[in-house]
C-alpha positions as CSV (number, residue, x, y, z in Angstrom):
1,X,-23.7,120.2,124.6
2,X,-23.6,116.4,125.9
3,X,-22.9,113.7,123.3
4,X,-26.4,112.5,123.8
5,X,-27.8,116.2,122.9
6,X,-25.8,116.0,120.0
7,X,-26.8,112.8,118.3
8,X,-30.5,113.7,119.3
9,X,-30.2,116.9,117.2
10,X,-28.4,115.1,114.5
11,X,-31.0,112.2,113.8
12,X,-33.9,115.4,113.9
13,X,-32.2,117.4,110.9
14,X,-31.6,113.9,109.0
15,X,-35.2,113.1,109.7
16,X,-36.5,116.9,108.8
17,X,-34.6,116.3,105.4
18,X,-35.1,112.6,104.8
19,X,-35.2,112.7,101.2
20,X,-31.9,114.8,100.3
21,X,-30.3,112.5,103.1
22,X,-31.0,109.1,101.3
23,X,-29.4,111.3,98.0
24,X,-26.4,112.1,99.8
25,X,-25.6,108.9,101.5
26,X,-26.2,107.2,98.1
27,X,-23.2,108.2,97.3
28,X,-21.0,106.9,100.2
29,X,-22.9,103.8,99.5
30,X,-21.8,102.9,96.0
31,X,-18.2,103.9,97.0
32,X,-18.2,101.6,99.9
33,X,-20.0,98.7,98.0
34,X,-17.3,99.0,94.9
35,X,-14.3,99.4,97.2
36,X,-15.5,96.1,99.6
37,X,-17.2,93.9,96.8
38,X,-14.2,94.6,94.3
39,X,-11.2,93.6,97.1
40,X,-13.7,90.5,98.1
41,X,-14.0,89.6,94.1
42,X,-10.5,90.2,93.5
43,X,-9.3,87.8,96.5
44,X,-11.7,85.7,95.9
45,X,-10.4,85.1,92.3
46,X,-6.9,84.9,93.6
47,X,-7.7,82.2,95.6
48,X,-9.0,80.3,92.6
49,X,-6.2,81.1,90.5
50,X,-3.7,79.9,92.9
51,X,-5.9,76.7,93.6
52,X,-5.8,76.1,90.1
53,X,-2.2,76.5,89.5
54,X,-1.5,74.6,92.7
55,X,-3.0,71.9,91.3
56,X,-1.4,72.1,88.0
57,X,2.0,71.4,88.4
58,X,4.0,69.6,91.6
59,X,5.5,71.5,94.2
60,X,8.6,69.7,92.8
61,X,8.4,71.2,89.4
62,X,10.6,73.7,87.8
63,X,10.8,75.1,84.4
64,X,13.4,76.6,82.1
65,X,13.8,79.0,79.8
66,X,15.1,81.8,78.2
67,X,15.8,84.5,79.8
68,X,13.3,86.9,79.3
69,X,14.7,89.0,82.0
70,X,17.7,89.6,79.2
71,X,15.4,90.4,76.2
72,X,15.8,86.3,75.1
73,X,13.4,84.5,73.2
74,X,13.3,81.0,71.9
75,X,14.5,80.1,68.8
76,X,15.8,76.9,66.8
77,X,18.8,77.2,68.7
78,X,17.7,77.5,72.3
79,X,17.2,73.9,73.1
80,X,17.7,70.1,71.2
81,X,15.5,67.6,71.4
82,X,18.7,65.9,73.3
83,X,19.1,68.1,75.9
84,X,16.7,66.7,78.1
85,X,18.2,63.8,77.7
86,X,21.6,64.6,78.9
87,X,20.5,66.8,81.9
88,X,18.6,63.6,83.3
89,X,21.5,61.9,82.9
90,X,24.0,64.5,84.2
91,X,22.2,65.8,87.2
92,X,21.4,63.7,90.1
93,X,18.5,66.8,91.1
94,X,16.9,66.1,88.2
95,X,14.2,63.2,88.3
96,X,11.6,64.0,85.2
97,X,12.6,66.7,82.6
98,X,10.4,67.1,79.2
99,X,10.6,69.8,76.6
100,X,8.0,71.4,75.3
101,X,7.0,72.9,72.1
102,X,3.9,75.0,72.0
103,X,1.3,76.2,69.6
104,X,-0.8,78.3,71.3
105,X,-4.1,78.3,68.6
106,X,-4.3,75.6,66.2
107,X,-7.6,74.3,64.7
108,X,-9.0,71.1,66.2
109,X,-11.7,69.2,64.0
110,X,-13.3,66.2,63.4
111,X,-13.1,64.8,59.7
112,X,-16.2,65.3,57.4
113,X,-17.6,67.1,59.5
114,X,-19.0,70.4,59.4
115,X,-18.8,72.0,63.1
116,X,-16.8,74.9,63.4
117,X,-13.2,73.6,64.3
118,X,-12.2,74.6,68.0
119,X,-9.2,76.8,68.4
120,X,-6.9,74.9,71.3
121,X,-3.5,74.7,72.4
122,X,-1.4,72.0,70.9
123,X,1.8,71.1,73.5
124,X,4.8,69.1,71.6
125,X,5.7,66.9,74.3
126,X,7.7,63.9,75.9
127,X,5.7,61.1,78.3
128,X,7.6,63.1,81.5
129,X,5.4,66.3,81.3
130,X,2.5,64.4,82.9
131,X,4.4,63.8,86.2
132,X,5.7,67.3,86.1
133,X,2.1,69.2,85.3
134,X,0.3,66.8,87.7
135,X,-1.8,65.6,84.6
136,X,-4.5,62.5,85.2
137,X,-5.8,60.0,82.8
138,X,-9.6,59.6,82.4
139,X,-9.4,56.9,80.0
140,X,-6.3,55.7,77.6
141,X,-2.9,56.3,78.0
142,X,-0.2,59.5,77.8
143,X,2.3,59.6,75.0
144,X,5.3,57.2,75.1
145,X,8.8,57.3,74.1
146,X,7.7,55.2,71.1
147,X,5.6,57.5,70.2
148,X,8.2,60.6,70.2
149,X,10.6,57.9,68.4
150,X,8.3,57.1,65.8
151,X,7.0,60.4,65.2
152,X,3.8,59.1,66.0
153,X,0.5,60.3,64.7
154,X,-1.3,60.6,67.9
155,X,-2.9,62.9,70.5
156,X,-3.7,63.4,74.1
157,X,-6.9,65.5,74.7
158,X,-8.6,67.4,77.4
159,X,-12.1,66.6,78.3
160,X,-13.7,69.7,76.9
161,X,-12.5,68.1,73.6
162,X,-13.9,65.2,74.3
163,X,-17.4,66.5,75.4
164,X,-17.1,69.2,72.5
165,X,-16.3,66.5,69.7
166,X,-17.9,63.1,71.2
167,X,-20.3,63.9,73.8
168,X,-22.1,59.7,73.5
169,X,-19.3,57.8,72.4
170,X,-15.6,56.8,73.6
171,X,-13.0,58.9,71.9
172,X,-10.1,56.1,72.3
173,X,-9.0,55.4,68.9
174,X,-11.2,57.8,67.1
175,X,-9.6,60.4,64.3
176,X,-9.3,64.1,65.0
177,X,-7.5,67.1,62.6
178,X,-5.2,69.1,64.2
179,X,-3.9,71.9,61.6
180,X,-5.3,69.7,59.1
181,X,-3.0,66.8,60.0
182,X,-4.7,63.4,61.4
183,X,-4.3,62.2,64.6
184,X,-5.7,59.3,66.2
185,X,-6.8,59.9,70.1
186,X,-5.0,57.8,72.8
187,X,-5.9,59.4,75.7
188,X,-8.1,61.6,77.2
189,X,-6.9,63.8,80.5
190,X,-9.6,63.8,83.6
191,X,-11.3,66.8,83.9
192,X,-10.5,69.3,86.2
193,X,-13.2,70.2,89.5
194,X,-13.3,73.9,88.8
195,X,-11.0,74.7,86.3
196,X,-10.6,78.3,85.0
197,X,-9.2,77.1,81.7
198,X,-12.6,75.7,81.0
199,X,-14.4,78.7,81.9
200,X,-12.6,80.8,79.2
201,X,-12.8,77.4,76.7
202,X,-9.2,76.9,76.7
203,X,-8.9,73.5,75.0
204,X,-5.5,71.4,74.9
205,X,-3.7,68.5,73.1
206,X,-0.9,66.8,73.4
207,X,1.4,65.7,71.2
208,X,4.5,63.8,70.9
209,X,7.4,66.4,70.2
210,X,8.5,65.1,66.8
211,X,4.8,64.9,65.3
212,X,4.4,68.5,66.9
213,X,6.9,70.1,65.5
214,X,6.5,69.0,62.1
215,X,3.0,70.0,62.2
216,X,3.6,73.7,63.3
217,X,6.4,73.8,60.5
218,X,9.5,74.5,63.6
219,X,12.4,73.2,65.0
220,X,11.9,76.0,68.3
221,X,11.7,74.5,72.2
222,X,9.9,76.9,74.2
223,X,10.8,75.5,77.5
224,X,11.6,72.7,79.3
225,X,9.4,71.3,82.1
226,X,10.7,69.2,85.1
227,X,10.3,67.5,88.4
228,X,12.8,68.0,90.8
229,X,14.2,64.6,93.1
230,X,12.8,66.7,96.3
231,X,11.4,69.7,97.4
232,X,15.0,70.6,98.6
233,X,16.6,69.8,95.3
234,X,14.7,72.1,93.0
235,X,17.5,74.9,93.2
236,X,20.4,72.3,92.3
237,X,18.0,71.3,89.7
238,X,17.7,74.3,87.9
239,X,21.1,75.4,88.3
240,X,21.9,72.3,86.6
241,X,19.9,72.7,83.9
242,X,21.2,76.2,82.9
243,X,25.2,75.1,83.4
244,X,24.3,72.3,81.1
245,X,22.3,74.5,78.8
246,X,24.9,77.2,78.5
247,X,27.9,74.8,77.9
248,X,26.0,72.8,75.1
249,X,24.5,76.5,73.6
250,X,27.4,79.0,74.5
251,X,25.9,82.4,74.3
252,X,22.7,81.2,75.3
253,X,21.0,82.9,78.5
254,X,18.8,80.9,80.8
255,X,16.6,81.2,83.9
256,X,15.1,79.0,85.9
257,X,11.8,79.1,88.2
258,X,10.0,76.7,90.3
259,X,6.1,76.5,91.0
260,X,6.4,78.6,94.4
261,X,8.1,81.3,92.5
262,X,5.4,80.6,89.6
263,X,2.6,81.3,92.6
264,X,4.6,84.4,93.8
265,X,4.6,86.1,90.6
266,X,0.7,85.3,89.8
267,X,0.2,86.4,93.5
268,X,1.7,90.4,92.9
269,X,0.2,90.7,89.3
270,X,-3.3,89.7,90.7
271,X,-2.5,92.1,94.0
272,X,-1.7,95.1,91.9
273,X,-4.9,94.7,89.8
274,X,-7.1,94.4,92.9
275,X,-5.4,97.2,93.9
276,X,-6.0,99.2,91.1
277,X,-9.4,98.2,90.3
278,X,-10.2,99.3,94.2
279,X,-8.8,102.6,93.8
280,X,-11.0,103.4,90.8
281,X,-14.1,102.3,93.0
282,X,-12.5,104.7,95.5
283,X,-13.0,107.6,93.7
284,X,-16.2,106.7,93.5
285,X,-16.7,107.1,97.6
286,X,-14.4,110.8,97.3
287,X,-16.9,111.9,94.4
288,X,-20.0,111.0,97.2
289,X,-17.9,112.9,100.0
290,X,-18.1,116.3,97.7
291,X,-21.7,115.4,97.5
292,X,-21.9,115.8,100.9
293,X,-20.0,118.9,100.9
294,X,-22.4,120.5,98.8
295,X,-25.3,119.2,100.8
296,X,-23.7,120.7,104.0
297,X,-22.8,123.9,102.7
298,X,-26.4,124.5,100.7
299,X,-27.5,123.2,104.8
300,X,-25.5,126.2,106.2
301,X,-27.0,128.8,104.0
302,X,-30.8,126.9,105.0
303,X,-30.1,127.5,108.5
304,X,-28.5,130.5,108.7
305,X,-31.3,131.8,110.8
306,X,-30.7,128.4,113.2
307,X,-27.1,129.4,113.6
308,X,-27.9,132.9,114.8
309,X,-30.8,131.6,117.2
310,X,-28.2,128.8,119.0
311,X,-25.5,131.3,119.3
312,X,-28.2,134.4,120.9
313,X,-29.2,131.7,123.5
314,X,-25.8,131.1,124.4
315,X,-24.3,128.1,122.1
316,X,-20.0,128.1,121.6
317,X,-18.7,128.0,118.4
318,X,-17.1,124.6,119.4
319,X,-21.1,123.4,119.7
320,X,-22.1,124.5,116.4
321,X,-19.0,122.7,114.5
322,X,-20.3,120.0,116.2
323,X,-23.4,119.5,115.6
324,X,-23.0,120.0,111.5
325,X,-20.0,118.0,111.6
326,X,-21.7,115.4,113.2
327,X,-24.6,115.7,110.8
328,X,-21.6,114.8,107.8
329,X,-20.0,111.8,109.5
330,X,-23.7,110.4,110.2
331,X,-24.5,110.7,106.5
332,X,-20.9,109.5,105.4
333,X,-21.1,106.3,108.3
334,X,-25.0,105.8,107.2
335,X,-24.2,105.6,103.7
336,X,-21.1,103.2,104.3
337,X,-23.3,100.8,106.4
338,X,-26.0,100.5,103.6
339,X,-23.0,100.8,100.6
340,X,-21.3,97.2,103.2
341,X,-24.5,95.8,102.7
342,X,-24.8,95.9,99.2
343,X,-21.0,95.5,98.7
344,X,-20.9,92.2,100.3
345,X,-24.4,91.3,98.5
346,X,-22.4,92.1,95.3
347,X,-19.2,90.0,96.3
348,X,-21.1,86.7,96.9
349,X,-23.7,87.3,94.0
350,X,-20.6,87.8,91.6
351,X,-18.5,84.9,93.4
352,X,-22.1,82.4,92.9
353,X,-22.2,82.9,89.4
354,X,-18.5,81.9,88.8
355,X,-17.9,79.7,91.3
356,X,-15.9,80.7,93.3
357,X,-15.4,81.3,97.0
358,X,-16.5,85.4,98.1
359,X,-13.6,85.9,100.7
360,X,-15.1,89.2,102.7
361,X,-12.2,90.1,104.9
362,X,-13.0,91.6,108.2
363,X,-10.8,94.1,108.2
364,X,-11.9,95.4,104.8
365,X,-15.0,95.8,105.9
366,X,-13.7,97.8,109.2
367,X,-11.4,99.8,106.7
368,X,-14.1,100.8,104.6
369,X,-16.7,101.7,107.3
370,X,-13.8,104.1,109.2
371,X,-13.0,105.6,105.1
372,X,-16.2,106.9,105.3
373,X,-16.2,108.3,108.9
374,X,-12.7,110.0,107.2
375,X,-14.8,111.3,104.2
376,X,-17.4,112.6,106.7
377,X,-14.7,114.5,108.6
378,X,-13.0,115.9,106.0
379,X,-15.5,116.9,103.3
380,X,-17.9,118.0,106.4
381,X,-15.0,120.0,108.3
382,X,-15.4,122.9,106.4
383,X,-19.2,123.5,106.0
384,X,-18.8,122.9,109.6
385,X,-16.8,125.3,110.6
386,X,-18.1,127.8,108.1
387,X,-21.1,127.5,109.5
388,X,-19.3,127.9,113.6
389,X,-18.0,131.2,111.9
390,X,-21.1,133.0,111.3
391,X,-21.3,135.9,113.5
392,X,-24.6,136.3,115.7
393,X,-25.5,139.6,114.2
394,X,-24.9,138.8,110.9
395,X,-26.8,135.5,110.9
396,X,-29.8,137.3,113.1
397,X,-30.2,139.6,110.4
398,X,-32.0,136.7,108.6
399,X,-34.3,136.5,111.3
């Protein structure tokens, strides 16, 4: 039997059967759409959340802390409000350094009024965070060293909390509650083009340090944010910081990471979950190749009076494993076409709706088309060659 023969004979049965073919394919098609819609989501999404923290901090910047890595935490004794300070003064690496004390829901409303206050973030601050974070002004002005000083009763807010709380009017000057305390607005940060912190309503304010801490009732530094002199710099920088920090706080543990290690990290926990979530759409494709298992070997018992004819007139085993294993791949490789179609439908449908870019990978796409040849083979190999087994006299006996 010629290749040409073969596929002939294949596209008769699937026509003969058209019904329980679209079935069985149906299943190789979901499989295929999850596995390539979900890895074109998830990279998509990466890309986005890369972008975003690109965007949000200079490739100069580096941040310390404790060192988590140890089992340490921040506490009242971690950092001073002097240390940054010092380390500027001590470290020729350092050029911008700005600790930061952070209160990750407090309530935001406006006085007398009767809206629902806004849960936000409220970060305790010094005026060197905005260099370090990449922050931009809309309108007003970022907090000072007066203001720190002073203890000052102001606040720095994003533009969600300025759309949210005065959508006609300029906010500059106007009174806002944070944790029941009254601040006056100075400054309103520019709003982000796509930003995934005002997808999920993540509103901020800034603070000066002082005014911050004594409105969250705490003395505790949870990092300290910085901007390096160069690119080059940034591991002086941070080892700097932490033989500075440990000398001034013996028995203190620190660590130290930059924005490229930041991305790293982000990069492997957003990998792993792609991963994960691709596998479990996976299974879905392995449950449609045991569908076409059973399809196959209910096929075999069908046509046990076909077998027997093919092999009377002179048809070899090999021809027989053939053509029903060719019949599985052509369901398995029909299925993944349709299940591409739909999965790459999927990806950019999802991708429209939040704005982000669908990044379909070539390769994926190739992967997942020859997975389901793979399924075809494997699931189909053995109705296949149950079906080559058959004896002649046994399967004429149908006849």
């Amino acid at each position: 039997m010629n290749f040409a023969d073969l596929i002939q004979i294949v596209w008769d049965n699937l026509k003969a059967h058209r019904m329980r073919a679209v079935l069985t394919t149906l299943g190789i098609a979901i499989g295929i759409a999850g596995v390539i819609a979900v890895v074109a989501i998830g990279q998509g999404g990466e890309a986005v959340i890369m972008s975003e923290l690109e965007s949000m901090g200079s490739s100069r910047y580096f941040e310390v802390g404790p060192n988590y890595m140890k089992g340490e935490t921040a506490d009242s004794k971690t950092f001073s409000l002097q240390d940054h300070v010092l380390i500027k003064e001590l470290s020729p690496a350092v050029e911008k350094l700005a600790p930061v004390t952070m209160g990750p829901m407090v309530d935001v409303r406006l006085p007398n009024s009767k809206k629902k206050p806004l849960m936000s973030s409220l970060y305790g601050t010094t005026p060197d965070l905005i260099a370090g974070l990449n922050l931009s002004m809309e309108s007003g002005r970022f907090l000072t060293d007066a203001d720190v000083t002073a203890h000052a009763r102001v606040a720095v807010i994003d533009a969600g909390l300025a759309e949210e709380y005065f959508p006609n009017e300029d906010p500059l000057g106007k009174k806002l509650f944070v944790q029941d305390n009254p601040v006056t607005v100075v400054g309103v940060l520019q709003k982000a083009p796509s930003s995934i912190m005002s997808a999920f309503q993540v509103r901020s304010v800034y603070a000066p340090i002082t005014f911050a801490q004594e409105m969250l009732n705490t003395r505790v530094i949870n990092s300290l944010c910085g901007v390096a002199v160069s690119e080059d710099a940034l591991p002086q920088a941070t080892s700097d910081c932490i033989k500075i920090l440990e000398k001034r706080h013996p028995g203190g543990s620190y660590m130290g990471t930059t924005m490229d290690e930041q991305l790293d990290m982000v990069g492997n926990v957003t990998s792993v979950l792609t991963l994960i979530i691709g596998a479990v759409a996976g299974i879905a494709l392995l449950v449609g190749g045991v569908g076409v298992m059973n399809i196959m070997l209910v096929a075999v018992s069908e046509r046990t009076r076909e077998i027997g004819l093919l092999k009377a007139l002179g048809a070899r085993r090999r021809d027989i494993l053939l053509q029903f294993l060719g019949e599985a791949v052509a369901l398995c490789l029909l299925g993944g076409m349709v299940g591409m179609l739909l999965g790459i439908g999927g990806a950019f449908a999802v991708a429209l709706a939040a704005h982000w870019p669908p990044l379909i990978s070539f390769w994926t796409v190739l992967l997942a088309l020859g997975f389901s040849v793979v399924v075809g083979v494997f699931f189909g190999l053995y109705p296949a060659s149950r079906a080559a087994s058959l004896s002649p006299a046994d399967a004429l006996r149908h006849l």
